[in-house]
Structures are given as C-alpha cells and as structure tokens.
C-alpha positions in Angstrom: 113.7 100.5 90.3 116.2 100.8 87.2 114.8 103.0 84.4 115.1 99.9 82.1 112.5 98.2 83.7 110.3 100.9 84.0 110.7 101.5 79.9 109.8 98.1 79.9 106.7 97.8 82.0 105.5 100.7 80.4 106.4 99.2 76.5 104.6 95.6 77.4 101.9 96.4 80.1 100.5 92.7 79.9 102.8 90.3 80.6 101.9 87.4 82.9 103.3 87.2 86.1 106.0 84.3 87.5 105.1 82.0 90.6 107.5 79.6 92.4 110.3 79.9 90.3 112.5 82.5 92.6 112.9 82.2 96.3 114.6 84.0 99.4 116.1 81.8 101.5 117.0 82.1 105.5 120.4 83.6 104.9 119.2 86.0 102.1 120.8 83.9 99.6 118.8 84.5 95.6 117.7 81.4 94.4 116.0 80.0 90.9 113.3 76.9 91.4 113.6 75.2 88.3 110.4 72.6 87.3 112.3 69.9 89.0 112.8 71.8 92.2 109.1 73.2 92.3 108.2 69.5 92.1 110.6 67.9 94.7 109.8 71.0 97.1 113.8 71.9 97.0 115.3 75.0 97.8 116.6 75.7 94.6 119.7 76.7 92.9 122.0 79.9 94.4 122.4 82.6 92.4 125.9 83.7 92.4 126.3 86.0 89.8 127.0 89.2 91.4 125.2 91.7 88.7 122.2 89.3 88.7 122.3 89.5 92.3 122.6 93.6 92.8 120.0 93.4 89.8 117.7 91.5 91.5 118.2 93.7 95.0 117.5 97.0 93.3 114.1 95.7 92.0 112.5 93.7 94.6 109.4 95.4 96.0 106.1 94.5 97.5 102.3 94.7 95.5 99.4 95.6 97.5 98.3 92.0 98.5 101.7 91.8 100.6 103.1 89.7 98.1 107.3 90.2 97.4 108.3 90.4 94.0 111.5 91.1 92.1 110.6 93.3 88.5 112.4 91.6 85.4 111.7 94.2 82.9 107.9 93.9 82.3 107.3 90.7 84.4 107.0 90.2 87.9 108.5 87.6 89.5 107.3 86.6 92.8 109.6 85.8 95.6 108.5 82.3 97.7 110.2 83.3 101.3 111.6 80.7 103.3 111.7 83.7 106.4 110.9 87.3 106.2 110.8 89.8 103.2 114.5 90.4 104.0 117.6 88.8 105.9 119.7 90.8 108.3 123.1 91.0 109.3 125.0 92.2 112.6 128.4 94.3 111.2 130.4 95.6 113.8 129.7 98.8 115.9 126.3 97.1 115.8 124.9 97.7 112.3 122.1 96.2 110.5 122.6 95.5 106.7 119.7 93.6 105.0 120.4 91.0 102.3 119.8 93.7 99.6 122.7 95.9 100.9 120.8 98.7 102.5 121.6 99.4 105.7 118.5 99.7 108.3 119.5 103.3 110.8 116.7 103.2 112.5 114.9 100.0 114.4 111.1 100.0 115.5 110.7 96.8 117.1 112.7 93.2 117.2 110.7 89.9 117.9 111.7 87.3 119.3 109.9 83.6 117.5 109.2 79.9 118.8 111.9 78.8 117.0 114.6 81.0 118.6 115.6 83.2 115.7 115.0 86.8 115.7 113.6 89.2 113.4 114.3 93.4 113.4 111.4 95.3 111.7 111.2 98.9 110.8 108.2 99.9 108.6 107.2 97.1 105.9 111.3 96.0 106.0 110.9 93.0 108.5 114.5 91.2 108.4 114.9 87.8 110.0 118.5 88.1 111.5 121.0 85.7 110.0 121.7 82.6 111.8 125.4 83.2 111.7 124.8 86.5 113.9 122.4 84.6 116.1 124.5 84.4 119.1 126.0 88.2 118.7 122.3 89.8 118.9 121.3 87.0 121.4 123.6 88.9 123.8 121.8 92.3 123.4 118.7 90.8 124.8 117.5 92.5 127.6 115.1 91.7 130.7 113.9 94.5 132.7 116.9 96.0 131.4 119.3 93.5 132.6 121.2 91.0 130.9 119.1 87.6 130.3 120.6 84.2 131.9 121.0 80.9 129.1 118.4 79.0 130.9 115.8 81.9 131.3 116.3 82.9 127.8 115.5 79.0 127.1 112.0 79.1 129.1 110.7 82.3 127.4 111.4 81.0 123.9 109.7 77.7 125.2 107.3 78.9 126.8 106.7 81.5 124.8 105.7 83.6 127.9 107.9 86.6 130.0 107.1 88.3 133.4 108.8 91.5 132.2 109.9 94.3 129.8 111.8 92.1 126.8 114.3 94.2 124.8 116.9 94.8 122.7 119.8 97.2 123.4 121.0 98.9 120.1 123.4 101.2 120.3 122.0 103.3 123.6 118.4 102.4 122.8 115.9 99.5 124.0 114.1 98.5 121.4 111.1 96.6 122.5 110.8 92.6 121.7 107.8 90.7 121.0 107.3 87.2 121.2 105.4 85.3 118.3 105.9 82.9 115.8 106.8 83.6 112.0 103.4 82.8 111.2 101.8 85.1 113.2 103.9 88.1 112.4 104.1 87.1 108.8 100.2 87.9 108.7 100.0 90.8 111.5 102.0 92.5 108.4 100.0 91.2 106.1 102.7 89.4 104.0 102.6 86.3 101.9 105.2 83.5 102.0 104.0 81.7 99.1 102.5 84.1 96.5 100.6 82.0 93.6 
C-alpha cells in the first residue's frame, strides 16, 4: 500500500466506504460504475489511464469478510467481481502474471469450472485465467498424466465428473485440478462477488 494512503487513513479514520461503483471484469480490465450503469446493471466504463491503473493495482487488498477492495486515500472502495479476485495471464516459457502485474512463482492448485474456464489459485490469490489464453493452458491439462482428447475434455466439463487424476503440467510439475463452479469456489474461499 503507498505511504500516501496510509497518511491518509490514519489523518481521516471515518470515512464511509464505496459500494458498486468499481468493478473487475473477466479480463482484469479496471472499471468505474457510474449511477447510470449501477442502474442498467452494465459493466461500466474502462479505466485506461495507466497511473490510475498501477494506482489502483498497488492498493487493492482484501478485509476480513472476504470482501476486495481498492484503498483511495482514506476510503475504501469495494471491487464488484465479475470472476475471481484477480485475472491471469499465460506469457511464454509458461508464466503466470495476474492483472495487477505480479507474477504468481508458485501454483497450489488449478480448477477447472462448469463453464469451461480455468482458475490458478495459490493462497488467497485465486486468478481466473484470461479467456484469450484459454486454449494455451487447455493444452496443459492432464489425465492420469496423459494428454486429454477434445471430446473427453468436453464430457468432464459437462458432466462435471472424471474417472481419474485431473491436472495441470506447469513447468515439470502436476498441479492438481478440481472441478467446481465459480460459485462454489468463490465461497469455499470465502470471497464475496458483490460486496454492499
């Protein structure tokens, strides 16, 4: 968190906090929910601006309650998620960067939803993976350690159901895969999409 913010947290202790009005959407784009798109239900408008971006990246952070938030000097802004806390991307040589630039060294577990996007998850930084990269991380799937047929893949995500030991190969590693839904693994960790 920048030392600004802190200065100001500690300077105006009570301000009220911000619902609705800042979202995360699927491909870790920033984006500001004006009254008109709080009332519609829209996605918002992208934020662009580069500074406001890296601003809003080095302050983002989670309260107790599993609710995201993004610290504007004494106020906290909470983050409506259209996925998970944070948005992955696949780089080459097989590296994970999250939507807030870090980049994720070590994986714990990958899951594998209804929907047939993927999340990555190490500690409290669950990262749905970028729809763009999809097909890239697809590939690394893994079935009793063996490379996973189109239609077969098709049927688990269906069906929601595997006979077998589901994983992803990173690097030399399998890392295991669970199937769920985003619902589900939203609340196994205790996170909140909407905060209000």
């Amino acid at each position: 968190m920048d030392d600004i913010v802190k200065a100001a947290m500690a300077k105006w202790p009570k301000v009220p906090h911000c619902y609705a009005w800042l979202a995360l959407d699927a491909r870790g784009n920033w984006r500001m929910r004006d009254e008109r798109a709080q009332a519609l239900n829209l996605a918002g408008d992208t934020i662009r601006n580069p500074a406001l971006q890296q601003f809003i990246n080095r302050n983002y952070g989670v309260d107790d309650e599993g609710r995201w938030y993004f610290q504007n000097g004494p106020q906290k802004v909470y983050v409506d998620l259209e996925a998970t806390p944070y948005i992955s991307q696949l780089l080459p040589n097989q590296v994970w960067r999250l939507h807030t630039g870090e980049i994720l060294d070590t994986l714990e577990k990958a899951h594998l939803l209804q929907d047939g996007s993927m999340t990555i998850q190490n500690g409290e930084q669950l990262a749905q993976v970028d729809d763009r990269d999809l097909v890239d991380v697809i590939a690394l799937l893994r079935l009793n350690s063996d490379s996973i047929p189109d239609d077969q893949l098709w049927q688990i995500i269906e069906t929601g159901h595997c006979d077998g030991a589901l994983a992803l190969q990173w690097h030399n590693n399998l890392i295991p895969v669970q199937l769920t839904t985003l619902a589900r693994l939203m609340q196994e960790n205790g996170f909140q999409s909407k905060p209000r």
